[in-house]
N, C-alpha and C positions, 0 to 999 in steps of 0.2 A: 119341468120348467128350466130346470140346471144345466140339462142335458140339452136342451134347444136352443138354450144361452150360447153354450158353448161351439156348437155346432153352428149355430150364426156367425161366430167369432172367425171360427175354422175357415168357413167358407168364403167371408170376407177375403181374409189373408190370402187364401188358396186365388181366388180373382185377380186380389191385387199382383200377386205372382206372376198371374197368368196373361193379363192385360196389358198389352203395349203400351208403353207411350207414344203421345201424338208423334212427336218426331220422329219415332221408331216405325210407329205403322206409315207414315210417309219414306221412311228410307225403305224397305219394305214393299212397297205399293212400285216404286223406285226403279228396283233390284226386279219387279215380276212384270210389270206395264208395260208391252210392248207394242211400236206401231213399227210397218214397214213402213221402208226407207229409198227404198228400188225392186223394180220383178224385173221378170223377164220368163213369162209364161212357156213351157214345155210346147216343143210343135212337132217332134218326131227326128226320127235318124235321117237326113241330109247326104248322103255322100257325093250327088254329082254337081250338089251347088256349086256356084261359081267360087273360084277358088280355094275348092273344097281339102282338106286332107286327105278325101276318096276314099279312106278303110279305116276301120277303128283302133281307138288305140291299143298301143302292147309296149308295156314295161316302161312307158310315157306320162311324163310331167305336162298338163295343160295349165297356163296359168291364162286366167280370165279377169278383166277387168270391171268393177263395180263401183257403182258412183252414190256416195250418203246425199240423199236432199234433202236431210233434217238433219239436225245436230243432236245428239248425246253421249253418254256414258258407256255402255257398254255395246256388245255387236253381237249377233247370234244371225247363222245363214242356213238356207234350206238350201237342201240338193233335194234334186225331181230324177226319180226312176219311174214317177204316175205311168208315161207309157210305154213302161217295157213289158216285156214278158217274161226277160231274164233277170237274176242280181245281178247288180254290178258290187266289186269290191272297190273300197277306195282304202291306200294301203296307207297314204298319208297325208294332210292338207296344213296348211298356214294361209294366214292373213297378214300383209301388210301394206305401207301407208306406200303409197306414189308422189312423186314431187312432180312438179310441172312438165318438166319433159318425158312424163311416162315411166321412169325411170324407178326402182323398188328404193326406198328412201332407207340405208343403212342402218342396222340396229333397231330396225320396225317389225322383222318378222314373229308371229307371231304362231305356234302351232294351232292347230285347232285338234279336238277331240268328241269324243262320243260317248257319253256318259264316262269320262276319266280315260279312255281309252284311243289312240290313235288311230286305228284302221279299223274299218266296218263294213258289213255286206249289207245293200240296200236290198229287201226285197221287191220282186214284180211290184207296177202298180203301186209304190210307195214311196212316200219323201221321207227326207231323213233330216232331223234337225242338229245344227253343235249344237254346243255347250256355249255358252255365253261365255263371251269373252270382254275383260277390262280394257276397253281399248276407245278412246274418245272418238268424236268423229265428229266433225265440221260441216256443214251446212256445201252441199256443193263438192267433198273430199273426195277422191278417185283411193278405192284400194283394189291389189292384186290378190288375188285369191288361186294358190299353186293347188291343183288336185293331183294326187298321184295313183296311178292304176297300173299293176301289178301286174294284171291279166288283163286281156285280150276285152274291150269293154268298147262298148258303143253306143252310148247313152243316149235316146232319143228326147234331148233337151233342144234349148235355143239355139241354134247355129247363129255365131259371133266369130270375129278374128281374135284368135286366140296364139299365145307362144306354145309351140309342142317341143318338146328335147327327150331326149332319153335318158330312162331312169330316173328314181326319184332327187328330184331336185325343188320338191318344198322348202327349203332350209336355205337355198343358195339368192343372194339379189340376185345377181345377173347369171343370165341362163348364157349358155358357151353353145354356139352352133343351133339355136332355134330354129324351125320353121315357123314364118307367120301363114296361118290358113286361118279359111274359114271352115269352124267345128263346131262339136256338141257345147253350149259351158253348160255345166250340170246344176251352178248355183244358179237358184232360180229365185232367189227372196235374198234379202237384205232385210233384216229386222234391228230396230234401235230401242234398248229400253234407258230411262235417264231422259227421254225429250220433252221438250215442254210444247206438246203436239198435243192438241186432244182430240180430233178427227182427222181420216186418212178418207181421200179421196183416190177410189180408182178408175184411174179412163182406161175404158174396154173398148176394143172397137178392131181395125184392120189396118193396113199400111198408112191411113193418113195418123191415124193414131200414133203408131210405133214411133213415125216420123220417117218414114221413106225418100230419099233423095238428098237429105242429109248425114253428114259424119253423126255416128253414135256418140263419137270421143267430145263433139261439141255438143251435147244434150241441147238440141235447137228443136227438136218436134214440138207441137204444141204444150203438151203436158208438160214437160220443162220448162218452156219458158213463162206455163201460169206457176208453177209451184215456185220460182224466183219473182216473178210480180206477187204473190201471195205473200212471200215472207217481207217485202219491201213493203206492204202495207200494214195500215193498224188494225185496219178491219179483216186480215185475213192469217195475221201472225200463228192462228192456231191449228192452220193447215197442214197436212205432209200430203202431195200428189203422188202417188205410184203410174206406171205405165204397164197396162196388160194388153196393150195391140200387141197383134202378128199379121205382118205382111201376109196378105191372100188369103187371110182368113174369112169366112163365112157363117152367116147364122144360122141357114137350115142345112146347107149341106159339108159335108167333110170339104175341106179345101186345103190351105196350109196350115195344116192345126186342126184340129178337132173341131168340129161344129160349134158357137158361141154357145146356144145352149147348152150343149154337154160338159162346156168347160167353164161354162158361169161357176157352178160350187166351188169350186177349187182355183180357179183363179181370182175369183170376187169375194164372193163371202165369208172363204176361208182366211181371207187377209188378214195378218193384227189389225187392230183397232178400227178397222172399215164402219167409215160411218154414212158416207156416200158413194155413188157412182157417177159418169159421165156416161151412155152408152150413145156410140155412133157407130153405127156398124149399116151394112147393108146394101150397098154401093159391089160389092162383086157377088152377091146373089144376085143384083138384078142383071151386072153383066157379064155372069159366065166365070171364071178360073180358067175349068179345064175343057166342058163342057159346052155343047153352043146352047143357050138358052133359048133359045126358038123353039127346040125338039123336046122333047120325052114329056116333061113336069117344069114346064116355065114358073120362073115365082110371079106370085103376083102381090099385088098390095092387099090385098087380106091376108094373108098367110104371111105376110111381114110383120103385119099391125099387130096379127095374132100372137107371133113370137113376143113382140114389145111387149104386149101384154104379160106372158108369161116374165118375162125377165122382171117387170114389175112385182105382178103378184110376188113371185122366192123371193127378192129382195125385201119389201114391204115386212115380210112374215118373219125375217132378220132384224127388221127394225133399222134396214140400210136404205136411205132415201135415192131415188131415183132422177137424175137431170138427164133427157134426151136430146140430143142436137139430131140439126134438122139433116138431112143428106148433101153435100157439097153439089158443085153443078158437073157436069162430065164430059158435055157433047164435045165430039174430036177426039174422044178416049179409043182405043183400041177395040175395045167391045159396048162404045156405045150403038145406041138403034132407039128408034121413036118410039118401040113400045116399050120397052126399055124408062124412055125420059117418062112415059108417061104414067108406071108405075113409080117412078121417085116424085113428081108431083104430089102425084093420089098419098102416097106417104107421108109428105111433107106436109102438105093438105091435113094430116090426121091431127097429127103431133100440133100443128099451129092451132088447133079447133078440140083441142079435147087436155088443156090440159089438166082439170080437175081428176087426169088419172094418176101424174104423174108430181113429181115436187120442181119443177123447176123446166124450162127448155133453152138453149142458145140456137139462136137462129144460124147457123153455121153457114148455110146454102144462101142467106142475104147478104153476109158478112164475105163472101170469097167467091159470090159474082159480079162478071166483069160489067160496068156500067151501060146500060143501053143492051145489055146479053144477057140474059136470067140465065138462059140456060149455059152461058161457056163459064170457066174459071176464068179469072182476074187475070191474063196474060203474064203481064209481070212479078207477078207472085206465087205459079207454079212453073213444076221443071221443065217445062215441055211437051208434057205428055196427056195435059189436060185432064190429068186425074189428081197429080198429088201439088201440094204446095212447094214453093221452097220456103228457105226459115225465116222470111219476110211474111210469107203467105201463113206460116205456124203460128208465128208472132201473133198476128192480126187474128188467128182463130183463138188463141189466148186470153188476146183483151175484147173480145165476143164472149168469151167464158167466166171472164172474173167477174165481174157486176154480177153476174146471175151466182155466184157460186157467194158470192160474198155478204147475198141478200140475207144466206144465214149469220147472221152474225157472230163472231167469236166470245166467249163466256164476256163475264169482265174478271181481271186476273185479281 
């Protein structure tokens, strides 16, 4: 009985020891809780794009710019080798702060490392995480992120206008003698831990998504401008919006980027703290990329809905809720055709009549056609081309989104 006394006592003690305090396990929860903050999904090696650098790098500093749409504490960034076949080395990197004119804001640089160590081989097929870094970040913040590549390296990531110089020049603000092109950027995640975010919403989808037809540098695509109407409201404060469009991207077949479905895990559910999605995609299956649609394996609206499906089901089984919007309008597009319109009906058709599949829909296609024209886009609110919006047309897809996004409501604090 002495001996069980005692060993009660022991073990108490030993607990007490071992058991945080509240405020510890909240600093703690802190220091590991993290949501993304910005993507920018891997879509392959690029070199004849338009203003491209045309060859990969060698013995070359790229630095790439990335923008926080949440505020916190600290910063941790993914690089994407997902589609290589080879390693790349990266010999050196830093992060720092940007001031309004673009410019590396003095005494901001920051190195970044890899478990303790500066320079590391990505293998094939794999992302690479830093080390978290102490570095606050602002709602809205642009930072410069210098990668340095040693050898001969041709990352099939995001193609963005990036500064290239020679040699490593992680360390320096201003880069002497840059080329501005368009290249790989390798950071493909912005991660925030410190926010006081509690679900990360990601819009998946294709160019109208990314926001095509406008400056990257002015975040005006839609998802931008809901994740700033999000934070300006009380009902939505607990949002962070990430963007995983890629121009030309496709969901049944290879396009620009990898197939939507192939690249759902990894660009959607692998997110920090994903707790929802947007998906709009489908609009250059029905009309072609590269491909004429008429010929071989035309898509049709089964084989659309079927994918919807799927994307549903994997999300669901994550426990990441699913909002579809409906297809924009297109006729006058480059590869529209009536059969064409008449499988984004039948689509559209689905989605408006079934949603007990899904958690949420925005009517997108009512919301950015032109009045008296179901089927054209809103003249004045795309770029011309009768496919994408401009950031008037982003806007208004926006505030189509937020109501339905916001029906979840935020905890109460």
């Amino acid at each position: 009985m002495q001996h069980q006394r005692i060993g009660a006592v022991l073990l108490g003690a030993a607990m007490c020891l071992a058991a945080p305090s509240a405020s510890a396990r909240d600093q703690t929860a802190d220091m590991t809780s993290w949501v993304a903050a910005w993507e920018a999904p891997p879509i392959g090696y690029e070199p004849q794009i338009q203003k491209a650098l045309g060859r990969p790098y060698r013995n070359e500093t790229a630095r790439q710019l990335v923008r926080a749409g949440v505020s916190g504490k600290r910063l941790r960034l993914r690089l994407s080798n997902d589609l290589s076949d080879t390693a790349v080395t990266i010999g050196a990197a830093s992060i720092a702060r940007v001031d309004d004119d673009g410019n590396v804001v003095p005494g901001s640089i920051r190195p970044l490392t890899f478990h303790g160590v500066k320079q590391v081989r990505i293998p094939p097929h794999a992302p690479m995480l830093t080390d978290a870094v102490a570095m606050p970040a602002k709602a809205g913040e642009w930072f410069a992120v210098s990668i340095y590549y040693p050898e001969k390296a041709a990352p099939p990531a995001h193609a963005q206008m990036l500064d290239v110089v020679s040699g490593d020049a992680t360390a320096a603000a201003r880069l002497s003698d840059a080329k501005r092109v368009r290249a790989p950027g390798i950071v493909s995640e912005l991660d925030i831990s410190g926010a006081a975010k509690t679900r990360v919403l990601v819009a998946f989808g294709d160019s109208i998504t990314e926001g095509a037809g406008t400056d990257p540098a002015d975040a005006m695509s839609w998802p931008d401008q809901l994740g700033r109407m999000l934070a300006g409201d009380s009902a939505g404060k607990c949002w962070s919006v990430v963007n995983a469009g890629i121009s030309g991207n496709r969901i049944l077949r290879d396009g620009r980027g990898p197939n939507a479905l192939s690249r759902f895990d990894r660009d959607v559910l692998s997110v920090p703290g994903v707790t929802h999605i947007v998906l709009l995609e489908g609009i250059n299956d029905i009309g072609g990329v590269k491909d004429d649609p008429a010929k071989g394996d035309p898509v049709t609206a089964e084989t659309l809905i079927n994918a919807y499906r799927q994307f549903i089901a994997r999300a669901h089984a994550r426990d990441v809720k699913v909002i579809i919007g409906t297809i924009l309008p297109y006729e006058g597009a480059a590869y529209g055709s009536e059969r064409g319109e008449q499988v984004r009906e039948a689509v559209n058709r689905w989605v408006r009549t079934h949603r007990d599949q899904f958690d949420g829909m925005i009517d997108f296609d009512k919301a950015m056609a032109e009045p008296g024209k179901p089927r054209v886009m809103r003249l004045a609110e795309q770029i011309g081309d009768h496919l994408h919006p401009n950031a008037t047309g982003y806007g208004r897809m926006a505030r189509a989104a937020a109501p339905v996004v916001t029906k979840d409501r935020c905890p109460a604090p």
